[in-house]
TIVO-2410 file (N, C-alpha, C; in nm, 3 decimals):
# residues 65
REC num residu      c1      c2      c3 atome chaine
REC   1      X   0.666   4.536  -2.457     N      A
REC   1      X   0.719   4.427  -2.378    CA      A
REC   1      X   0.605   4.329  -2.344     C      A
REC   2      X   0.628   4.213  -2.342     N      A
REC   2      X   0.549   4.119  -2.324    CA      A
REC   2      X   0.515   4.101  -2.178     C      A
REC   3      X   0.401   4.016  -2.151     N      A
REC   3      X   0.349   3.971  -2.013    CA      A
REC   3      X   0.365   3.857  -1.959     C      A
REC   4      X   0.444   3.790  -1.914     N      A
REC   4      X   0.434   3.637  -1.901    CA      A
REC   4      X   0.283   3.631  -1.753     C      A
REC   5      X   0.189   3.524  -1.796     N      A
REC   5      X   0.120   3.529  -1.648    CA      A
REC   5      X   0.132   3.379  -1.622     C      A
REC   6      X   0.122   3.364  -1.500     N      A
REC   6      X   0.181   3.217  -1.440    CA      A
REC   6      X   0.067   3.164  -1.362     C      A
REC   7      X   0.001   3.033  -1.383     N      A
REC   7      X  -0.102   3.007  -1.280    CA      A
REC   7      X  -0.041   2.877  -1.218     C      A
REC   8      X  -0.029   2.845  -1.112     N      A
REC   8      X  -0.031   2.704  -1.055    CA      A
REC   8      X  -0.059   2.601  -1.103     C      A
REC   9      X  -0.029   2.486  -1.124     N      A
REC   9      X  -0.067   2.357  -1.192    CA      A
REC   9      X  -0.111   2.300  -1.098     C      A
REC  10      X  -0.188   2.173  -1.123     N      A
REC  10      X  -0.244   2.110  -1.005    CA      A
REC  10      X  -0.142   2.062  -0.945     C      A
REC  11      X  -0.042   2.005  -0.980     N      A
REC  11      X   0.063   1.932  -0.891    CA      A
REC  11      X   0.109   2.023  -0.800     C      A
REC  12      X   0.101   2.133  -0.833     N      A
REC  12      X   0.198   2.207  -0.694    CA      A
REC  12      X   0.074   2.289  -0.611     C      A
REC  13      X  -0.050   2.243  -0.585     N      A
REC  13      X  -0.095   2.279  -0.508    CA      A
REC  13      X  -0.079   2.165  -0.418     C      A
REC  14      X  -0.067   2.240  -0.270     N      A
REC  14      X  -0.044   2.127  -0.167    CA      A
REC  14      X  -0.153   2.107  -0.090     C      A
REC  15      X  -0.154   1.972  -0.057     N      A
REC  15      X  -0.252   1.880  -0.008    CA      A
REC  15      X  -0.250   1.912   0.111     C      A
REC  16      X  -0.377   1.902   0.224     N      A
REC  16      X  -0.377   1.970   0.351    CA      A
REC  16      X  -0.374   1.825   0.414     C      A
REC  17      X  -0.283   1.853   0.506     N      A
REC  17      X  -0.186   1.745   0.612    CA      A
REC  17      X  -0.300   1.794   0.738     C      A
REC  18      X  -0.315   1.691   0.746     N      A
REC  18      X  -0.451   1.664   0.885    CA      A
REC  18      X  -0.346   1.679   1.060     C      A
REC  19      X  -0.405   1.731   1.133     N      A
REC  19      X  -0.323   1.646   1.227    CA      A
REC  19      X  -0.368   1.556   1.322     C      A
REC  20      X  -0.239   1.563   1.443     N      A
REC  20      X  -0.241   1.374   1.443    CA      A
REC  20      X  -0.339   1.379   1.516     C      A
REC  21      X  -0.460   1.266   1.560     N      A
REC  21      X  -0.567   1.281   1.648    CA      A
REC  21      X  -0.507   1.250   1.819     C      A
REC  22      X  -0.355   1.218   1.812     N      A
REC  22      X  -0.291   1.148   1.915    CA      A
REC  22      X  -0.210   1.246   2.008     C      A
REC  23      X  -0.129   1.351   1.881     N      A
REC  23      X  -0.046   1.401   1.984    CA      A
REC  23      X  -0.039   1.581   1.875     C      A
REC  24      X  -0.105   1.607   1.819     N      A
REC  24      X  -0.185   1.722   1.767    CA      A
REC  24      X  -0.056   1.792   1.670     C      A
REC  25      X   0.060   1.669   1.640     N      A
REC  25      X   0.159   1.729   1.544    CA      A
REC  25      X   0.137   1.707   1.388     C      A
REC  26      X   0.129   1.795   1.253     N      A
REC  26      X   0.124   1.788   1.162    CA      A
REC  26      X   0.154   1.654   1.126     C      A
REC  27      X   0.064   1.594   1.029     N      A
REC  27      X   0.094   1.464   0.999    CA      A
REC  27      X   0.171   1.444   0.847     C      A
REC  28      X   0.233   1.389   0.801     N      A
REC  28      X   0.300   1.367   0.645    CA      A
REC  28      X   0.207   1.239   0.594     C      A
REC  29      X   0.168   1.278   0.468     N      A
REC  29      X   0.143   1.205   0.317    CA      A
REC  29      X   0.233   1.094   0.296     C      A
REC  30      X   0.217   0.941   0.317     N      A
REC  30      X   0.299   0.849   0.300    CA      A
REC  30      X   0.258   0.786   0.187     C      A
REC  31      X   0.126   0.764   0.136     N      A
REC  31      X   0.048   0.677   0.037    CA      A
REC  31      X  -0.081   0.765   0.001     C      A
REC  32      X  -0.050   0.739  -0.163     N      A
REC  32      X  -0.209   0.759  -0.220    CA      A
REC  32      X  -0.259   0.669  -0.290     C      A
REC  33      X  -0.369   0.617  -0.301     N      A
REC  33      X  -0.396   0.496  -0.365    CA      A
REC  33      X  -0.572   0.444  -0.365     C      A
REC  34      X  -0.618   0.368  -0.389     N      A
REC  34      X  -0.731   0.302  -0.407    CA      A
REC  34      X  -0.827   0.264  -0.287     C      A
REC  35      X  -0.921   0.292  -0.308     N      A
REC  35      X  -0.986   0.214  -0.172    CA      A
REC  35      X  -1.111   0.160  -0.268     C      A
REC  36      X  -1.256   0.113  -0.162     N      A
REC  36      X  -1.350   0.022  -0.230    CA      A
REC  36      X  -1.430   0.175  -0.229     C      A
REC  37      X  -1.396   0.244  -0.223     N      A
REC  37      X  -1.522   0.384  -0.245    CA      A
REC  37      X  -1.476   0.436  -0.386     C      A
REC  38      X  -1.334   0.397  -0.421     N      A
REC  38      X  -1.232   0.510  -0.557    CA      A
REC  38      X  -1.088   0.489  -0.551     C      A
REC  39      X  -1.070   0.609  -0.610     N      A
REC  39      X  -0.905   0.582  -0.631    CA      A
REC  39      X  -0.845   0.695  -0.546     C      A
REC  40      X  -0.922   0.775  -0.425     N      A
REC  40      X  -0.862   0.862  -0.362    CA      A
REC  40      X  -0.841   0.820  -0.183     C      A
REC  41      X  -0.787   0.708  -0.138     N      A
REC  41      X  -0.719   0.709  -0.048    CA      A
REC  41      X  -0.563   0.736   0.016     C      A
REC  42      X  -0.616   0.833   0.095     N      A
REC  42      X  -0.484   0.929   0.128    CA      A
REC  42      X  -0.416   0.877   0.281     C      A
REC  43      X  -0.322   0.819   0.290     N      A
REC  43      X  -0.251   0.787   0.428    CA      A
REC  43      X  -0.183   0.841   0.463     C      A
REC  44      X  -0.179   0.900   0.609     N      A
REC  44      X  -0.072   0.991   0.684    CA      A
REC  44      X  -0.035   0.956   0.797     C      A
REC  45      X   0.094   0.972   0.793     N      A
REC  45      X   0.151   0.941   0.931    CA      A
REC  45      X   0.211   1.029   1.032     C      A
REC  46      X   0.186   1.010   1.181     N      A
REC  46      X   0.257   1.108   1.210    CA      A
REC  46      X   0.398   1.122   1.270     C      A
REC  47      X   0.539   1.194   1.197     N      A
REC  47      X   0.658   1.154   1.271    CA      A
REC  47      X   0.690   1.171   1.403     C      A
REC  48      X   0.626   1.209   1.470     N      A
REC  48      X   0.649   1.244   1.647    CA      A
REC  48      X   0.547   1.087   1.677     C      A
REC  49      X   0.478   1.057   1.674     N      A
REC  49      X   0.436   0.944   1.756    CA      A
REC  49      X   0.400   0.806   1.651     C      A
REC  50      X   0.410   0.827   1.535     N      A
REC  50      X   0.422   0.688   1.477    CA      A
REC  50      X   0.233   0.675   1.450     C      A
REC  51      X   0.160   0.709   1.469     N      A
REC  51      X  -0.004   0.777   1.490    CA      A
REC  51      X  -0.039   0.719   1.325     C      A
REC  52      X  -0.076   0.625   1.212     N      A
REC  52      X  -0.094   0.620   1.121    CA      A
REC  52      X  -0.284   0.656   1.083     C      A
REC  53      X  -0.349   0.736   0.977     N      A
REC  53      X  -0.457   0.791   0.969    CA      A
REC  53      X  -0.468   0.797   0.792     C      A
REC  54      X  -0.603   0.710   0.778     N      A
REC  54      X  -0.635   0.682   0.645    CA      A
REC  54      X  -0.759   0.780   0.638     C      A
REC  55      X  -0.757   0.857   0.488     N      A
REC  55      X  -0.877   0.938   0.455    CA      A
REC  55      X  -0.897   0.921   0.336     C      A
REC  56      X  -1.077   0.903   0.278     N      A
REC  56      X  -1.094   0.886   0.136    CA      A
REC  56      X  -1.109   1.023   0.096     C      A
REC  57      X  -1.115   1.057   0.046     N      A
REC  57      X  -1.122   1.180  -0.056    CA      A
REC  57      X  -1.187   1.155  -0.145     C      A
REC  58      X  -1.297   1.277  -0.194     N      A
REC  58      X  -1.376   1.301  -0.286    CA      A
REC  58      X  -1.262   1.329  -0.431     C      A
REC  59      X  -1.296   1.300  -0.546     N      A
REC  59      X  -1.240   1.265  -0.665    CA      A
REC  59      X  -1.290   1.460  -0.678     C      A
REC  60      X  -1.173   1.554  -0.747     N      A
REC  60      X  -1.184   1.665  -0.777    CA      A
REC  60      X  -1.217   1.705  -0.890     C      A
REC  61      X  -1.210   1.625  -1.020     N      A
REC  61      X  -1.254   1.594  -1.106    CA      A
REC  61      X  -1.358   1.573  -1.200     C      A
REC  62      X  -1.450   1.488  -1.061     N      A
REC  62      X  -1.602   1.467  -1.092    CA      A
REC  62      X  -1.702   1.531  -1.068     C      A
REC  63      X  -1.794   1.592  -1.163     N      A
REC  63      X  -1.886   1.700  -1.156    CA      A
REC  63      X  -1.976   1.662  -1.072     C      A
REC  64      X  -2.091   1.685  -1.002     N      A
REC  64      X  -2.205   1.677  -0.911    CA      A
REC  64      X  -2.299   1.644  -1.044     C      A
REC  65      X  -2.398   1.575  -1.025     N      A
REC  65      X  -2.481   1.531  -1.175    CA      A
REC  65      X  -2.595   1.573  -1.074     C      A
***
């Protein structure tokens, strides 16, 4: 009988939701997109107080030289 083995793809690992600096409730992923540092700016908002919070992110991709 065969083995199937299954590893995670990058897409379904989930991104860690910061919380809010305002009212300390989990924040949601609204935008990912570009900033002047790269292409990893991450925006979150928070639904209990409306609290919006921008983070750049290091590119996972790119090796350390």
């Amino acid at each position: 009988m065969s083995e199937v083995y299954a590893r995670p793809e990058p897409t379904l690992i989930p991104i860690p939701r910061p919380l809010c600096p305002a009212c300390q409730s989990r924040m949601m992923l609204i935008h990912v997109g570009a900033s002047c540092d790269g292409p990893n700016l991450r925006i979150f908002e928070c639904a209990k107080c409306g609290n919006v919070h921008k983070i750049s992110m290091d590119d996972p991709m790119r090796s350390a030289k």
